[in-house]
C-alpha positions as CSV (number, residue, x, y, z in Angstrom):
1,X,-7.4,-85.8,14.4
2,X,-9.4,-83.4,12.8
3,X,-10.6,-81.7,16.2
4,X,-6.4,-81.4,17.2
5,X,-6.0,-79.8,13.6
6,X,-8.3,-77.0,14.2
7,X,-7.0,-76.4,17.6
8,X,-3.2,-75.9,16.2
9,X,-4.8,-73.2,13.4
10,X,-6.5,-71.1,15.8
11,X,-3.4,-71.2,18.2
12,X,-1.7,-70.2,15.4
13,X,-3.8,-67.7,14.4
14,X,-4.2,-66.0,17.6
15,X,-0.5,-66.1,18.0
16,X,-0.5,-64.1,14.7
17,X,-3.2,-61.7,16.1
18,X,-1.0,-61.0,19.1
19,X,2.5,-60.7,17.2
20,X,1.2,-57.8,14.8
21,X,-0.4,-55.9,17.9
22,X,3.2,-56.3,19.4
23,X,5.0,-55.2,16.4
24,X,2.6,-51.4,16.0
25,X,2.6,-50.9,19.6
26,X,5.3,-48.4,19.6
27,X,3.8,-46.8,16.4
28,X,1.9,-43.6,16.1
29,X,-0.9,-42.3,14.4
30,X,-0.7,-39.1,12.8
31,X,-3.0,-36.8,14.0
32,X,-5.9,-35.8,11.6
33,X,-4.9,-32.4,9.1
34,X,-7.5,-29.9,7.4
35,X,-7.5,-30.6,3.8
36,X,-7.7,-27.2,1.6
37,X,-9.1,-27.9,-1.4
38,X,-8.8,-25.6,-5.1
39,X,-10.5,-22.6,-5.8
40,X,-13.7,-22.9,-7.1
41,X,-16.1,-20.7,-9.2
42,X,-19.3,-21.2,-8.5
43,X,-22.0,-19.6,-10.8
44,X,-24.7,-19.5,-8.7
45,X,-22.2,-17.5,-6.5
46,X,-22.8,-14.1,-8.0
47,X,-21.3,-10.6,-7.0
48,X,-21.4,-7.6,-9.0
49,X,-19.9,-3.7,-8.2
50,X,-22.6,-1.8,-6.4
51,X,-21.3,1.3,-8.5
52,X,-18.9,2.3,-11.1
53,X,-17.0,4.0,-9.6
54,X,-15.4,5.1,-5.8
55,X,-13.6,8.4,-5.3
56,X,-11.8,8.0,-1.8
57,X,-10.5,11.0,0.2
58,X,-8.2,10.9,3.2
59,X,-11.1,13.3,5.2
60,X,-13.0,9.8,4.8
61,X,-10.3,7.6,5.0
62,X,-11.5,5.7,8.6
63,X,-15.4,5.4,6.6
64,X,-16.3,2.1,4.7
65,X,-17.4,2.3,0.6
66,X,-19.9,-0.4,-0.7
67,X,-18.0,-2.3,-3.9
68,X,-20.2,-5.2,-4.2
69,X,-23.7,-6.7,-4.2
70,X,-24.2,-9.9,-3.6
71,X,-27.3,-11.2,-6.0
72,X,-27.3,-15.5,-5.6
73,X,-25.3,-17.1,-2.8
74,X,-23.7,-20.0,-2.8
75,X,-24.4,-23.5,-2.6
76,X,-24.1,-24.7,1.1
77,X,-22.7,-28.0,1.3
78,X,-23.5,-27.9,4.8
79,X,-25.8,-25.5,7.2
80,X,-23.4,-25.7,9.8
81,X,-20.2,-24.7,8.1
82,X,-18.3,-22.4,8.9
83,X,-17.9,-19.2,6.4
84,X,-15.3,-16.1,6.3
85,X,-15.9,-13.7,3.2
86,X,-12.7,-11.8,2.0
87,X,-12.6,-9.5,-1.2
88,X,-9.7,-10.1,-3.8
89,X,-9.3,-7.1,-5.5
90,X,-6.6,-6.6,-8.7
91,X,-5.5,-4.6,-11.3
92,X,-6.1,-6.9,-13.9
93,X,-9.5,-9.4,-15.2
94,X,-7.0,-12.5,-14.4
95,X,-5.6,-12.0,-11.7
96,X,-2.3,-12.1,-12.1
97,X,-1.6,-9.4,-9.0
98,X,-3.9,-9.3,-5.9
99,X,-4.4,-7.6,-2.5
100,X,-6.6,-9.3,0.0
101,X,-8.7,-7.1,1.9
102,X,-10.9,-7.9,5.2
103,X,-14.1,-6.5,4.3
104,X,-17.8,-7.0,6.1
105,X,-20.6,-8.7,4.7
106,X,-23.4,-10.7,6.5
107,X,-24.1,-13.9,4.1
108,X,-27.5,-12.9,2.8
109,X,-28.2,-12.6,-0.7
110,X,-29.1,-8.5,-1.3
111,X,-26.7,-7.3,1.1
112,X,-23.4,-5.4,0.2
113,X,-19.7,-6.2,0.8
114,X,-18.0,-3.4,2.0
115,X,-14.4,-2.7,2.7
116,X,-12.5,0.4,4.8
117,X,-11.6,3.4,2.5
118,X,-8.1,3.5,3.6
119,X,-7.4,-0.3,3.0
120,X,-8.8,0.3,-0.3
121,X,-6.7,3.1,-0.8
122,X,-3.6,1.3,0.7
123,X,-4.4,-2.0,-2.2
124,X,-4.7,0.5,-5.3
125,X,-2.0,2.2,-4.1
126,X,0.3,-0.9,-4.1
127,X,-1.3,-2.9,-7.4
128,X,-0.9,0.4,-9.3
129,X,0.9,3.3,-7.8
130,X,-1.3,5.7,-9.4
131,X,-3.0,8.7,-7.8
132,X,-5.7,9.3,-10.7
133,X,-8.9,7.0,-11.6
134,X,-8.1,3.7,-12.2
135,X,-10.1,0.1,-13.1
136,X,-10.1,-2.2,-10.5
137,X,-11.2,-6.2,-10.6
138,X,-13.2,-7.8,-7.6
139,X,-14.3,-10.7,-6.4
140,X,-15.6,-12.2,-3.4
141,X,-14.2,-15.5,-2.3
142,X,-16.2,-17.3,0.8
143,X,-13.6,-20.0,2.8
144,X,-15.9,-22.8,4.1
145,X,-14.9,-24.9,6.4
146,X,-17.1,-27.8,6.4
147,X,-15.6,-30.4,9.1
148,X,-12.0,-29.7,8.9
149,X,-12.5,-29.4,5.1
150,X,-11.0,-25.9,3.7
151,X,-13.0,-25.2,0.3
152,X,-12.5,-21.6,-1.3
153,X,-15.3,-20.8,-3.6
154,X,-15.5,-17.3,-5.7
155,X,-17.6,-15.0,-7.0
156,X,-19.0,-14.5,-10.5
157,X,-20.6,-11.0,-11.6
158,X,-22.8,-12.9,-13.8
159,X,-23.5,-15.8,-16.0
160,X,-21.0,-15.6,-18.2
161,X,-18.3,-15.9,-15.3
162,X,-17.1,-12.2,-15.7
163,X,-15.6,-10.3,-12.9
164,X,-16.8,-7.4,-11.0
165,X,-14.8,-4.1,-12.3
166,X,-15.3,-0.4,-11.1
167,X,-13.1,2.8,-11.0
168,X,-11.4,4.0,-7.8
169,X,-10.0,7.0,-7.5
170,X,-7.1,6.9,-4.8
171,X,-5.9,9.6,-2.9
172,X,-2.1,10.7,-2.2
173,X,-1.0,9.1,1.4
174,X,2.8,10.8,1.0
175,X,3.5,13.5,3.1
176,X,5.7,16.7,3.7
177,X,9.3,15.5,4.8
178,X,8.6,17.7,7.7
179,X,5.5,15.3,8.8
180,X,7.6,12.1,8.5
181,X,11.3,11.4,8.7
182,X,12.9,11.0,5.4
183,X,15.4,8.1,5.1
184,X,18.1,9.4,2.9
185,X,20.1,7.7,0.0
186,X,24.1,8.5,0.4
187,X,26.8,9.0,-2.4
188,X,30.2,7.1,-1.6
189,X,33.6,6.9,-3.3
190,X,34.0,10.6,-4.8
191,X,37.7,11.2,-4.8
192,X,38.9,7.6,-3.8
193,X,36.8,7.8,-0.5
194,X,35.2,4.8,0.0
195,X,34.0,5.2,3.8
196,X,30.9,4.6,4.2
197,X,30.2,4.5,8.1
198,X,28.8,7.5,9.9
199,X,32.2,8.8,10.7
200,X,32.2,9.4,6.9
201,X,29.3,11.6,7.0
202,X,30.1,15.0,4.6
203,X,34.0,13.9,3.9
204,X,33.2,10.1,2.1
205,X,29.6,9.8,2.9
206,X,27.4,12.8,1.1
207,X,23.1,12.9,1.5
208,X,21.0,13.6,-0.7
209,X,18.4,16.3,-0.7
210,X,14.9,15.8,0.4
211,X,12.5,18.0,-2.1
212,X,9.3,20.7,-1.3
213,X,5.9,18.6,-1.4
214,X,3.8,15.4,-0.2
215,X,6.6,12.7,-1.5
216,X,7.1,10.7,1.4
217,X,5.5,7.8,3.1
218,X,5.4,6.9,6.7
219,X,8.7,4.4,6.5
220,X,10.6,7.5,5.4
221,X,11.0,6.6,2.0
222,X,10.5,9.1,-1.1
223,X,12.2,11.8,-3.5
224,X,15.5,12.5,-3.3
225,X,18.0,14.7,-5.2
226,X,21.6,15.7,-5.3
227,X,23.1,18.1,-7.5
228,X,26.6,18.7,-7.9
229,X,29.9,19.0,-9.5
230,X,31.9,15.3,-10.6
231,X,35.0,14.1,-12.0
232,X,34.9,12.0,-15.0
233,X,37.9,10.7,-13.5
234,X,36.0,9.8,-10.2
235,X,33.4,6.6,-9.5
236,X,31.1,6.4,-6.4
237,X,27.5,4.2,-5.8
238,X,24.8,5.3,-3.9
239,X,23.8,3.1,-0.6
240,X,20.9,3.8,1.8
241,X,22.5,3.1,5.6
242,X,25.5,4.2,6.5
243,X,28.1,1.4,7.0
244,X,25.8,-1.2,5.0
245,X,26.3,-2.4,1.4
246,X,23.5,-4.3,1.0
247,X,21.0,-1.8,-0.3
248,X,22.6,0.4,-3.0
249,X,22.4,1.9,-6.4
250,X,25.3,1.3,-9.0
251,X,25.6,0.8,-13.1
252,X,25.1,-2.7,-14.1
253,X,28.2,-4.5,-15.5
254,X,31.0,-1.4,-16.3
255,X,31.2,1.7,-14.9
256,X,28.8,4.5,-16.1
257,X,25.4,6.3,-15.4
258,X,23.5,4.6,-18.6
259,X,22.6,1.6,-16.7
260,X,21.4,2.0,-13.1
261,X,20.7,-1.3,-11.0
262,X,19.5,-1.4,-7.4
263,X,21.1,-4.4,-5.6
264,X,23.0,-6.1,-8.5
265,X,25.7,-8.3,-7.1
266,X,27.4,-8.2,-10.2
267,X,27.3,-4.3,-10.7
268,X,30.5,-1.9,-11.5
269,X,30.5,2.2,-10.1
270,X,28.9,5.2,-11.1
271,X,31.1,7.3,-13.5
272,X,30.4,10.4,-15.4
273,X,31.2,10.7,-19.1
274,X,32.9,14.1,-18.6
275,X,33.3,16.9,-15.5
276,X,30.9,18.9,-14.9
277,X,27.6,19.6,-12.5
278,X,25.1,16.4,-12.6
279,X,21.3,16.1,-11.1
280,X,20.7,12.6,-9.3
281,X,16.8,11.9,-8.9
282,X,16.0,8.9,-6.7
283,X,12.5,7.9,-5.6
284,X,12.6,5.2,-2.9
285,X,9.1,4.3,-3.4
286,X,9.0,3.4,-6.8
287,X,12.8,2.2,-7.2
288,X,13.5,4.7,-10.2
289,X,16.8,6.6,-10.6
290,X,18.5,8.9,-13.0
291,X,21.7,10.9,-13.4
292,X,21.5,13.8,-16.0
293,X,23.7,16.5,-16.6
294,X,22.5,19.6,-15.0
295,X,22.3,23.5,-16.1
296,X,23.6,25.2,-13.1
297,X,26.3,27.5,-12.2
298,X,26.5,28.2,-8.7
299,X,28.2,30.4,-6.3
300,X,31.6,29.3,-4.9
301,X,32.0,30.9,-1.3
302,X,34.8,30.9,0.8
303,X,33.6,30.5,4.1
304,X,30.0,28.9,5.3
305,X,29.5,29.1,9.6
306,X,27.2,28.4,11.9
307,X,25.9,30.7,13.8
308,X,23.0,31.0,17.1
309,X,22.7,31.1,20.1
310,X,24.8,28.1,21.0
311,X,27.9,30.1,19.7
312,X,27.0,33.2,21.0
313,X,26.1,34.1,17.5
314,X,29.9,33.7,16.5
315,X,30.7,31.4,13.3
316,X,31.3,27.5,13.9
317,X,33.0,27.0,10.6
318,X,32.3,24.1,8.1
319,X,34.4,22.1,6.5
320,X,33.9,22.1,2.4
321,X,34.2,18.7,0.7
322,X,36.3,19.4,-2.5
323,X,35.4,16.2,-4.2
324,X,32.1,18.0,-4.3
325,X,33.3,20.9,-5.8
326,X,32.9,22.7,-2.5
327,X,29.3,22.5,-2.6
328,X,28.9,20.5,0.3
329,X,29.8,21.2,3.9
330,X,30.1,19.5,7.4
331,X,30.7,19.7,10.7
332,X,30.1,18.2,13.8
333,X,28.9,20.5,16.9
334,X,26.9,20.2,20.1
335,X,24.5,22.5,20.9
336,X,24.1,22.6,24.5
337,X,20.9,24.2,25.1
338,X,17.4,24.9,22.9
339,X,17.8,27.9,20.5
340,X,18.2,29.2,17.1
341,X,20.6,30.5,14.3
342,X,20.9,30.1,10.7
343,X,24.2,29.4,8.3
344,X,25.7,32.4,6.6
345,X,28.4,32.7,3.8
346,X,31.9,34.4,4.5
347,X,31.9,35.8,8.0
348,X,29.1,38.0,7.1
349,X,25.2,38.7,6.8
350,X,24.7,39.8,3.1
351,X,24.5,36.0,2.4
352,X,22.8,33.6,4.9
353,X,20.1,30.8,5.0
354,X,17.0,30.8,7.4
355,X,14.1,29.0,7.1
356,X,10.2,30.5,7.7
357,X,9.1,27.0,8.0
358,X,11.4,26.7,11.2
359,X,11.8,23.0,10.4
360,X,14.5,21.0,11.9
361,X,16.7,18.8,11.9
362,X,16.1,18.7,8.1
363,X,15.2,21.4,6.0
364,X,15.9,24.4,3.4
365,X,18.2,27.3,3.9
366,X,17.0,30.7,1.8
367,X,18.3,34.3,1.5
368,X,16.9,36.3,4.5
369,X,14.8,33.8,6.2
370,X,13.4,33.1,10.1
371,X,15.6,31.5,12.2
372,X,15.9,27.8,12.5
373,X,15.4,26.5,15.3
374,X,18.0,24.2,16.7
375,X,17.4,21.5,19.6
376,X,20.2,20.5,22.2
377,X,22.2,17.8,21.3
378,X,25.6,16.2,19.1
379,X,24.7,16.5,15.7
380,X,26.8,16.1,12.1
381,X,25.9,19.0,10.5
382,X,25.7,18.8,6.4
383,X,24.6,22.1,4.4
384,X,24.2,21.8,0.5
385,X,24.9,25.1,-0.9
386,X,23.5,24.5,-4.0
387,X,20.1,23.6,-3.2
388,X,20.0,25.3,0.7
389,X,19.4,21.9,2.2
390,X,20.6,20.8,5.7
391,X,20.7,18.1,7.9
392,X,21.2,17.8,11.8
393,X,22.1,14.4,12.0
394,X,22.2,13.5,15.9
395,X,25.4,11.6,16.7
């Protein structure tokens, strides 16, 4: 009896064994995942600045610049793991803001870390904005990975767990608007005229000036000013592509110039107090704007033309935008072949723009000047006769 008992546990057993395999088989096992563990400071990790301070230069831009030395490694937790160095740079002792820069360094305790001058010049440029000397925070963070294990460890510049801090002195990367191709801001919705497409362009849709001197980057982006006469009775926004909303400047809440806000889904038009000649000052890079009354009393002309060789030197007239207070003009022409000409005032010579520069298809008009040189092509042309700025805008 006791032998037959035994037998019916162990067939129940097995049959056990063999129901659970059954009931997994169609399961899966997920697949093994690297586990990143926290940052860690280790103090026998120890990287201090090499110097206190780096002046970079664009001449030396593709050069490297030693910013630390490594004194103590770290700990290994295991010979054959496998380490990538990167420097964390920032503008403050905690951290708050970084950049993350590749930089070269071979693992040995002695050696230096160093980092290309232009992506050092590139993270100051972006923690601060600021073109003179400047502190910077460093530290050197090692990413181990020790069988499929991710740890972070990071550098100390001594004992006492202090950072590494040294000076940089960045250099300017914006250029002449001639060297890169400004990206305009556009006023919309003087006099009622809301269109903002490229149809628009000098009746609805007016540009803004680009300015003399290195204020633009390489995405086009930068200074830009407008002067010219508004209607207190009048509204209008400023938006950056023509037939798009999305990017624009307006006053926050009611209608006004007092409070400016760049993408504000709840945000009212631009109105001036009273009538009268206003400066707009926009810079792209930073995201700053201002509207001021301006001091200026221009000339009103009659008639502005242009005039070259795709005309036969006879006057392709402009149309003036009164909503500007004439200030602004536009056309649209095609200039069939290579060649040059300049704009002039009222059929004649004693007032006409040229430019010594020769730049094209953006530029400044003065008194006298070289002639510009147009390329073939369809273009909407715009010519501020305040400030002598035009703008071939191929169509």
């Amino acid at each position: 009896m006791y032998k037959k008992n035994k037998i019916i546990m162990l067939l129940a057993a097995l049959s056990l064994v063999l129901f659970s395999c059954d009931y997994y088989s169609d399961q899966e096992v997920a697949s093994p995942t690297v586990f990143e563990q926290g940052t860690i400071q280790d103090t026998t990790f120890v990287a201090a600045a090499t110097s206190a301070g780096i002046v970079l230069t664009e001449a030396a831009a593709a050069d490297s610049s030693q910013v630390l030395t490594v004194s103590a490694i770290m700990n290994q937790v295991n010979p054959n793991a496998v380490v990538k160095y990167i420097l964390q740079i920032s503008s403050n002792r905690n951290f708050t803001d970084t950049a993350v820069l590749n930089c070269r360094f071979d693992g040995k305790v002695g050696s230096k870390v160093k980092v290309r001058n232009s992506e050092l010049n590139i993270a100051v440029d972006k923690l601060t904005g600021s073109l003179v000397q400047v502190p910077v925070y460093a530290r050197l963070i090692a990413q181990i990975n020790n069988g499929g294990a991710v740890i972070k460890q990071v550098s100390v510049a001594d004992a006492s767990k202090a950072v590494a801090t040294f000076n940089v002195t960045p250099y300017s990367m914006l250029k002449e608007f001639s060297e890169y191709t400004p990206k305009t801001w556009y006023l919309v919705g003087l006099g009622g005229n809301w269109n903002n497409s490229m149809d628009g362009l000098g009746s609805s849709l007016i540009p803004m000036s680009v300015v003399s001197g290195k204020e633009y980057d390489s995405n086009g982006n930068g200074k830009f000013v407008y002067t010219g006469y508004f209607s207190a009775s009048t509204s209008f926004k400023l938006i950056h592509t023509p037939g798009d909303w999305n990017t624009q400047w307006a006053n926050k809440s009611v209608e006004g110039i007092d409070n400016p806000v760049m993408n504000d889904g709840g945000s009212s038009n631009f109105k001036v107090p009273t009538d009268g000649y206003y400066t707009i000052t926009l810079n792209s890079i930073k995201n700053t704007i201002s509207i001021v009354a301006a001091s200026v009393n221009p000339t009103s002309y009659t008639s502005i033309g242009l005039i070259g060789e795709f005309s036969s030197w006879s006057d392709r007239a402009l149309t003036s935008n009164p909503n500007t207070g004439n200030h602004t003009w536009y056309t649209t022409v095609t200039i069939a072949a290579d060649g040059k000409g300049k704009f002039r005032a009222n059929g004649a010579w004693t007032i006409n723009w040229g430019n010594d520069a020769k730049t094209f298809p953006i530029g400044f008009g003065a008194q006298d000047k070289a002639d510009i040189p147009f390329k073939a092509g369809t273009y909407t042309v715009l010519f501020n006769d305040i400030d002598g700025c035009y703008w071939f805008v191929a169509r």
